[in-house]
C-alpha positions in Angstrom: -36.6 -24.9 66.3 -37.6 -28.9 66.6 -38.1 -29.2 62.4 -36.0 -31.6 60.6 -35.8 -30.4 57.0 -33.9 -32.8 54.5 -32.5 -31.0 51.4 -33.2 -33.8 48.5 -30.4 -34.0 46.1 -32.7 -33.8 42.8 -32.0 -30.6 40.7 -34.5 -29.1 37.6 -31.2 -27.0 36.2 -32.0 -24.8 32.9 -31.5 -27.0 29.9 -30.6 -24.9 26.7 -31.4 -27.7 24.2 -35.1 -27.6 25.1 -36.8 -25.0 22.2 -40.0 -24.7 20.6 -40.5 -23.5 17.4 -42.4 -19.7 16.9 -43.6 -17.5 14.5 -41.1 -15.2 13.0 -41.9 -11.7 12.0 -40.5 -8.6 11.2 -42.1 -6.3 8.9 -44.2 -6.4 6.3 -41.2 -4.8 3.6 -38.9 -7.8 4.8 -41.5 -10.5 4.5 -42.6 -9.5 1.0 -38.9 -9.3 -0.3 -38.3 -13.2 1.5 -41.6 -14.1 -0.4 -40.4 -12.7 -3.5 -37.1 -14.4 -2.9 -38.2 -17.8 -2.4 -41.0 -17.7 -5.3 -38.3 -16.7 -7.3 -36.2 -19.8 -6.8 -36.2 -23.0 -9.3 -37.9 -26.0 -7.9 -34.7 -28.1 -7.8 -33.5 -25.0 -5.2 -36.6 -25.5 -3.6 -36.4 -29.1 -3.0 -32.5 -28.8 -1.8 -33.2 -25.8 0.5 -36.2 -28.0 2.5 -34.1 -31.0 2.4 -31.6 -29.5 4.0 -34.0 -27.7 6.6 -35.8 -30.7 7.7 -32.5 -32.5 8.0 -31.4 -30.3 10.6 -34.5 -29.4 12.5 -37.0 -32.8 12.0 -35.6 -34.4 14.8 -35.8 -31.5 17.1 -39.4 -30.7 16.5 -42.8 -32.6 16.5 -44.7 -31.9 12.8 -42.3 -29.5 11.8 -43.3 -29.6 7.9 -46.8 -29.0 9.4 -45.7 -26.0 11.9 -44.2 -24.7 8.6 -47.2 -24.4 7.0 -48.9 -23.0 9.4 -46.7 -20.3 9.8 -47.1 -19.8 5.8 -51.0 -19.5 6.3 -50.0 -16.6 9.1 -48.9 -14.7 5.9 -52.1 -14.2 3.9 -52.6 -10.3 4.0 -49.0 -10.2 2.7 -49.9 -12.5 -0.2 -53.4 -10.5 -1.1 -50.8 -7.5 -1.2 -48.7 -8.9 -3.6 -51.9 -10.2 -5.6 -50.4 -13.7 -5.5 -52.6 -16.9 -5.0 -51.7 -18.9 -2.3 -53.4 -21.9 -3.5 -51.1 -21.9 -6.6 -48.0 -22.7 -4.4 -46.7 -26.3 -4.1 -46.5 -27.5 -0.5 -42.7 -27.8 -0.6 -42.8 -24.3 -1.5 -45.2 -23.7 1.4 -43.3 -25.4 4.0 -39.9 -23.9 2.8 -41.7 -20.2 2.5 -43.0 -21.2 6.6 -39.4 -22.2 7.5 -38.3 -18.7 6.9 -40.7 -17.4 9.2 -40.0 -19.4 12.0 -37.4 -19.9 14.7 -36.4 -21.9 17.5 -37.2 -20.3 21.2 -35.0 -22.0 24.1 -37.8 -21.7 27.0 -35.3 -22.4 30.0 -32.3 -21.0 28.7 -32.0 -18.0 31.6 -33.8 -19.7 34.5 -35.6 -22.5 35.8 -37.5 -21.7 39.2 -40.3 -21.2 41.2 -42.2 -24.3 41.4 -45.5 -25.9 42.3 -46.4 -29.5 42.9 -49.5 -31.2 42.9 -50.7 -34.8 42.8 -50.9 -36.5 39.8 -54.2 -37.3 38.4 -52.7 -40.6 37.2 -52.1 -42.3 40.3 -52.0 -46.0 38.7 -49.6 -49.0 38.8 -47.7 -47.5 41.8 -45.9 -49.3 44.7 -46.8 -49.0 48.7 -46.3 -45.6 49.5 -45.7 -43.7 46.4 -47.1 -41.4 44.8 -47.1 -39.6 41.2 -46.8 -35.8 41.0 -46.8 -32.8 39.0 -44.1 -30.1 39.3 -44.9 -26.8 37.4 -42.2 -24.3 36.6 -41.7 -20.8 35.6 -38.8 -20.8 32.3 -37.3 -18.2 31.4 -35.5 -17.5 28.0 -34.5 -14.9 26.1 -35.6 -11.6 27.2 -37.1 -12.6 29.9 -39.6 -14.0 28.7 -41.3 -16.5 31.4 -43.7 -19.5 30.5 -45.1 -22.6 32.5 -43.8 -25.7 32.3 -44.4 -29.3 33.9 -42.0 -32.3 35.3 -43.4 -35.7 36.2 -42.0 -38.0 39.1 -42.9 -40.3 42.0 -42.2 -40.0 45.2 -41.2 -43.0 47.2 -42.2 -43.9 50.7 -39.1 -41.7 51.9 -39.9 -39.0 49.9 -37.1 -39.6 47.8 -38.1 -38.1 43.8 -37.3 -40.3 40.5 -38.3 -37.8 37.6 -39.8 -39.5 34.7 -37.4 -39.2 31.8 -38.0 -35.7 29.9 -39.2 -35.9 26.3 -37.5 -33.8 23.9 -40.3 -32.8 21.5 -41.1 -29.6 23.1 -44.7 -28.1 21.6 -47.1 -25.2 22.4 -50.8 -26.3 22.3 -52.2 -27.2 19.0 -55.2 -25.8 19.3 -56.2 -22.0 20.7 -60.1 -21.2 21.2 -61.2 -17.7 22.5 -63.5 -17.6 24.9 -67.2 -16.4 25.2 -67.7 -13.0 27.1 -70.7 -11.9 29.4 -71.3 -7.8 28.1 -72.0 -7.0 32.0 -68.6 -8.8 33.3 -66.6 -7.7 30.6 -67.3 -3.9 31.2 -66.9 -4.5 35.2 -63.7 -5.6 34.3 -62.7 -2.9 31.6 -64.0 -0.2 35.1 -61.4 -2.0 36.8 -57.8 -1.7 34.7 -55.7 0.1 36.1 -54.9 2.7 33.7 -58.1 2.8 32.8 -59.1 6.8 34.0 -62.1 7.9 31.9 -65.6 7.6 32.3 -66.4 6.9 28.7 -68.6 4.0 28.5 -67.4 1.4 26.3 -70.9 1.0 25.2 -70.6 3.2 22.0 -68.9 -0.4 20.6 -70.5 -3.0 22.6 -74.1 -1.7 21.8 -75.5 -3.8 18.9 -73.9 -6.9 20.3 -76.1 -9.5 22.9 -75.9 -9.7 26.1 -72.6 -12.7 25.4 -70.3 -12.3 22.4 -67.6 -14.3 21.3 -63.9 -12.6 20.0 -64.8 -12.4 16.1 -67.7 -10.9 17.2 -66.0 -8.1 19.3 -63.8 -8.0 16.6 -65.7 -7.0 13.9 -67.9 -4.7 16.1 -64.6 -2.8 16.7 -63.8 -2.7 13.1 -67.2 -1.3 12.4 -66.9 1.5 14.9 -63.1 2.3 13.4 -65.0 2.7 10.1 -67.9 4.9 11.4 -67.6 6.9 14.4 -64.8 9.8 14.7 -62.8 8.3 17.4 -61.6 10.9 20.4 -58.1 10.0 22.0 -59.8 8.5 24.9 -62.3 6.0 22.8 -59.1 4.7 20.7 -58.2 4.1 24.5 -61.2 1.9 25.7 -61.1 0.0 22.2 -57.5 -0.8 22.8 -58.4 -1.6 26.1 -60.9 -3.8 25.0 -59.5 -5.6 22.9 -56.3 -6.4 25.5 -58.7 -8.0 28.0 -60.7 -10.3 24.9 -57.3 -11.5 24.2 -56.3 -12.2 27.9 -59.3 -15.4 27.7 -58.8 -18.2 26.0 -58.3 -22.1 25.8 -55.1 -24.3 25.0 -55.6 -28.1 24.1 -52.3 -30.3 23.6 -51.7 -33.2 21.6 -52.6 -36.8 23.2 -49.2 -38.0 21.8 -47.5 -35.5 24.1 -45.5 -36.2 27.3 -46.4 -33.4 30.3 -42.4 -32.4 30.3 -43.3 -31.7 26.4 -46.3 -29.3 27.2 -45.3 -25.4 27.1 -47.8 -22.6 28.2 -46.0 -19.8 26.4 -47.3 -16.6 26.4 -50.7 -16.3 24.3 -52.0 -12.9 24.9 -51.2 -9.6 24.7 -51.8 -9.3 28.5 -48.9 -12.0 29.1 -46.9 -11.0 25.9 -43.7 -10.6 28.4 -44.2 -13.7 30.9 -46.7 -15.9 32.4 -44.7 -15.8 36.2 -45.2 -17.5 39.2 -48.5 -19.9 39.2 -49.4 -21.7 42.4 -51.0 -24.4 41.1 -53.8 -26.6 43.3 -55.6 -30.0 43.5 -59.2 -28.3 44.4 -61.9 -30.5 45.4 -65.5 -29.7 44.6 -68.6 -30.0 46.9 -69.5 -33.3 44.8 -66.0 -34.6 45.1 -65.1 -33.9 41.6 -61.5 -32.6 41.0 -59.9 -29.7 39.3 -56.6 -28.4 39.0 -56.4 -24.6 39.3 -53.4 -22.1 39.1 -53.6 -18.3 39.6 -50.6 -16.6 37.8 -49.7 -13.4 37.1 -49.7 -12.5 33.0 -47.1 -9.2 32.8 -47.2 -7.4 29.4 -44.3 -5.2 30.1 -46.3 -2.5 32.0 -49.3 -4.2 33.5 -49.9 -7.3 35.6 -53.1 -8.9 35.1 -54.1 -11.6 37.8 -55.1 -15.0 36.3 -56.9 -17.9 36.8 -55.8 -21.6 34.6 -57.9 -24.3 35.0 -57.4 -28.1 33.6 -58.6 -31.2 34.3 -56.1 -33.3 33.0 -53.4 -31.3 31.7 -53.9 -31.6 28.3 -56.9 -28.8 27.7 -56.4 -25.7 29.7 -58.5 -22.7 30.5 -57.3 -19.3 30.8 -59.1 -16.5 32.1 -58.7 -13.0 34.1 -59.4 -12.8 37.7 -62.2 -9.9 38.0 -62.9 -7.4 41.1 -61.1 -4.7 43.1 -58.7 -7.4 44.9 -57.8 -8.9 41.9 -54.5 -6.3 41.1 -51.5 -7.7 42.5 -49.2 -10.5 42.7 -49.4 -13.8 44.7 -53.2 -14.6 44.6 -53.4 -18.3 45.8 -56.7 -20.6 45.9 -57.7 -22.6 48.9 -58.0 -26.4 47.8 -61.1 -27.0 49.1 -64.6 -23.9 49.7 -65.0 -22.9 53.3 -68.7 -22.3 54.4 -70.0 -22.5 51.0 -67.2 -19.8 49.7 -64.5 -19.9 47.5 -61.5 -18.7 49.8 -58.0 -16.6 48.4 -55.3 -15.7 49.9 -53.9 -12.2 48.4 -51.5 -9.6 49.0 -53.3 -6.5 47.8 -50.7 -4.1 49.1 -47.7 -5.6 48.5 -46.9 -6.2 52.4 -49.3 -8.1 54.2 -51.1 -11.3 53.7 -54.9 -11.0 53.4 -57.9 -13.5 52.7 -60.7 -13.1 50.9 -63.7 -14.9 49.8 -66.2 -14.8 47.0 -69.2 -17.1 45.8 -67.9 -16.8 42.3 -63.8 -18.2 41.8 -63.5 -15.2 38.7 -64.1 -12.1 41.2 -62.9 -10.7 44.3 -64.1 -7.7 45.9 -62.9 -7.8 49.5 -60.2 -8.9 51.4 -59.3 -9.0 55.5 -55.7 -8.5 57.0 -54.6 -11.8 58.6 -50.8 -11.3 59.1 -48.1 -8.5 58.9 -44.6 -8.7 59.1 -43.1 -9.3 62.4 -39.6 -10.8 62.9 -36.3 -9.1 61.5 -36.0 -11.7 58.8 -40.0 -10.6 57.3 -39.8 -7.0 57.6 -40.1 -5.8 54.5 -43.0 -7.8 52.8 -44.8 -11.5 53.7 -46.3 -13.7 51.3 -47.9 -16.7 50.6 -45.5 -19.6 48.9 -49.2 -21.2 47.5 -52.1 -22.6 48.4 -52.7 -23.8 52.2 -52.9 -27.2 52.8 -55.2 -29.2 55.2 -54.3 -31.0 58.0 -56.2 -32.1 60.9 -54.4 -29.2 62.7 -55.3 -26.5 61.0 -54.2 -24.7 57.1 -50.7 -24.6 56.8 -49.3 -22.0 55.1 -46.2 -21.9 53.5 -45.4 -17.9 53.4 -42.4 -16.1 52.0 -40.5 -13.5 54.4 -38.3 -10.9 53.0 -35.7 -8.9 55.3 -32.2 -7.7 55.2 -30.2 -7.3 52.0 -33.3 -8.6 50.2 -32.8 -12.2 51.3 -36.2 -14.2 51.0 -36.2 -16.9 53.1 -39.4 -19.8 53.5 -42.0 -19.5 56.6 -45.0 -21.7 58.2 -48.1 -20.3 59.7 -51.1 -22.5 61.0 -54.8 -21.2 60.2 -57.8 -22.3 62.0 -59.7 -24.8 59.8 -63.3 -23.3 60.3 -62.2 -19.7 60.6 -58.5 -19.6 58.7 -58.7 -15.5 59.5 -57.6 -16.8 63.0 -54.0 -17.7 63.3 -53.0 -20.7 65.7 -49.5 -20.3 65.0 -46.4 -18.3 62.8 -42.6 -20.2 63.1 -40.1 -17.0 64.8 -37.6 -18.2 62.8 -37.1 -19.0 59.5 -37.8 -22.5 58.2 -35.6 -22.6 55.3 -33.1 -19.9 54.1 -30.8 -20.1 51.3 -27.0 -22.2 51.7 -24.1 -21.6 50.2 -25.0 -23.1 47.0 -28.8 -21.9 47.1 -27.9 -18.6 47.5 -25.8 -17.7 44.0 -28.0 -17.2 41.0 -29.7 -14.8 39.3 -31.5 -13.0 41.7 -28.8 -13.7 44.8 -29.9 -14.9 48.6 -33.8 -16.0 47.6 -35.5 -19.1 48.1 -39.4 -19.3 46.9 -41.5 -21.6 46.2 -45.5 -21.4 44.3 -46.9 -24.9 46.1 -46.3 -28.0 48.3 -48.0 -31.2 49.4 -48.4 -34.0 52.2 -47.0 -37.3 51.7 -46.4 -40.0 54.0 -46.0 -38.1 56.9 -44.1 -35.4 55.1 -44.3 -32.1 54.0 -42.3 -31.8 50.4 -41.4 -28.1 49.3 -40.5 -27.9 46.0 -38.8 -24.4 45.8 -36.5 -22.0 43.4 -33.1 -20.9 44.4 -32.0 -17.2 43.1 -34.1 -17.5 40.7 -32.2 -19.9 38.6 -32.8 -23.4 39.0 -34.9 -25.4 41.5 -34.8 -28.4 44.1 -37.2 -29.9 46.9 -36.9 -30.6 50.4 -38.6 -33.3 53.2 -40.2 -32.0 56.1 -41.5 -34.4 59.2 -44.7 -33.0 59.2 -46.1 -33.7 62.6 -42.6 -31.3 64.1 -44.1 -28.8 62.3 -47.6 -28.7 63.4 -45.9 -29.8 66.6 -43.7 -26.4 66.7 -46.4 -24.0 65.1 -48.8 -25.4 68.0 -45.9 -24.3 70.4 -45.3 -20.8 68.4 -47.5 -18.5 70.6 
């Protein structure tokens, strides 16, 4: 094969030192005794137990007396229990009473892995040739718990990365807004979980509310029916179901003050309570030329994948929502940057093994999807799949795919789509284009290499990808070789 791939020396390794600060909760017999506890105390042991607290942890942590109180406020049903006021409490007792229920979370102290990259919005005060981009990662901490988080860097005109320095005031958003629901999408979407076996219709809960309803709303129409219908095994089922997919929508919003390597997408939900994996993030281009960034990811809550759709247009206020409609149930869903023939186009991988398109008027749901490739070679045997979105050239969509074959190894493909009609392939590499060295192939998941997204620059194509799913580099690839050789393939 006539590709020359460049292996760049930059590494994203796991850092241990970067933590945010969470919510700490056990049960409600432990919290009231704490509470007790500390209300108990003089306020001379007060002062010297917050001291002491904020010496150690202010540094580390953006607003920390402030995420302390918050956390305090988290505890009001215990304090109406108790019969205590919480508006009679000194804020030093507040914060202090907050700093017992809260720890420190290392994001990206088990892995670092699986990347996108996308251009920059920000593409000011650069030099000839370069160009600002956006890596997204999946972290991983303790118990496996995966978020999303973001590097910035410019490329040169040799496609050679500097990575903006990292800040160390790690934060989850500051602000969390639920989202609005349409009654008729909402139930098509309860019809389609997949443990979702009864023909009840949700209705019996959903029927004094308007045809949209916002989560307090659903809320307290849930409560309602607790209090006055006798609930059968299978309706406690539909209202829990229920209330799983309102929590699976919302909206994050960061602080201005925040650098993007500061910005953590931890797991909101209860769909993604164990891991946000793998989103393929992509610079998508309106009709009118406006620009927003999409990812599809896949929120796991220890049992169920729910396909997801994040959308931002600046990376400070996201938008998180599920992906609706019988396609929408497996892993590695990945957008086209641009609609084809009016359409919104996917590519999917609805049974695990092959790699489909599919294509919708609306970006929320999918309901069919066409077989475009199969595995063929020994190294792809067991599964393909896409490693993100396709990108345009004047050749065709490239893909980047994913092939899986002997002893598990996954090793990086190319495939070459027909611009008008990307069912029709022009050309599939018979060998591998990048499969994991010496170095790449020891980690935590041993002999992969994967990546969620590339792009095009100056002539190049740069593939940022993981390596054993532990920590994460990018390579160079002379672009025209490739079309060149997928041109060639057939």
């Amino acid at each position: 094969m006539q590709v020359t791939v460049t292996r760049k020396g930059s590494k994203f390794i796991p850092d241990t030192s970067r933590v945010i600060a969470r919510f700490l909760y056990t049960s409600d017999e432990r919290s009231k005794d704490i509470i007790r506890n500390v209300l108990a105390m003089s306020d001379s042991e007060v002062n010297t137990a917050l001291s002491q607290v904020l010496r150690g942890y202010s540094k580390r942590h953006r607003n920390i007396s402030q995420l302390f109180e918050t956390h305090f406020n988290k505890l009001d049903n215990l304090f109406k229990e108790l019969k205590i006021k919480q508006n009679k409490i000194n804020q030093s007792r507040k914060a202090l009473l907050g700093s017992y229920f809260t720890l420190e979370y290392s994001i990206e102290a088990a892995a670092f892995f699986n990347p996108s990259i996308v251009e920059d919005p920000d593409q000011s005060e650069l030099g000839t040739d370069e160009k600002r981009v956006i890596f997204s990662f999946r972290a991983t901490g303790e118990g496996h718990i995966s978020s999303i988080v973001f590097r910035s860097g410019i490329l040169d005109k040799n496609s050679n990365l500097t990575v903006e320095p990292v800040g160390t005031m790690l934060a989850e958003a500051e602000r969390i807004k639920r989202h609005t629901y349409n009654k008729r999408s909402f139930i098509k979407k309860l019809d389609e979980m997949s443990d979702f076996n009864n023909k009840i219709s949700p209705i019996f809960v959903l029927e004094n509310l308007g045809d949209s309803f916002t989560y307090g709303e659903l809320k307290r129409a849930v409560e309602e029916t607790r209090k006055t219908h006798d609930l059968t095994a299978n309706k406690r089922l539909i209202i829990n179901q229920m209330m799983w997919l309102a929590k699976s929508h919302y909206e994050l919003e960061f602080s201005l003050d925040s650098a993007i390597s500061e910005r953590v997408i931890f797991p909101t939900s209860e769909t993604e309570r164990n891991g946000i994996e793998d989103a393929r993030f992509v610079k998508f281009t309106e009709e009118n030329g406006e620009i927003t960034y999409y990812a599809t990811y896949t929120a796991y809550d220890g049992i169920t994948i729910l396909p997801k759709l994040l959308e931002t247009k600046n990376y400070y206020h996201f938008k998180s929502i599920p992906l609706h409609g019988e396609i929408a149930q497996n892993k590695g869903m990945a957008l086209f940057p641009r609609k084809i023939k009016g359409n919104y186009t996917m590519l999917c991988r609805i049974d695990g093994v092959n790699n489909y398109i599919a294509y919708s008027d609306d970006i929320n749901t999918w309901r069919e999807a066409k077989l475009i490739q199969k595995p063929k070679f020994p190294w792809d045997l067991v599964q393909v799949g896409n490693c993100g979105s396709p990108i345009e050239t004047e050749d065709g969509w490239l893909v980047i795919t994913h092939g899986v074959g002997p002893m598990r190894e996954y090793v990086l493909g190319a495939s070459l789509y027909e611009l008008d009609n990307p069912e029709k392939e022009i050309g599939r590499l018979k060998t591998p284009l990048l499969s994991p060295n010496a170095e790449e192939r020891e980690g935590y998941v041993p002999n992969v290499v994967y990546s969620c997204g590339s792009i095009i620059h100056n002539g190049n194509l740069i593939i940022p990808y993981g390596m054993s799913d532990c920590a994460s580099t990018y390579a160079s690839i002379n672009l025209k070789e490739l079309l060149n050789e997928l041109k060639n393939s057939k």
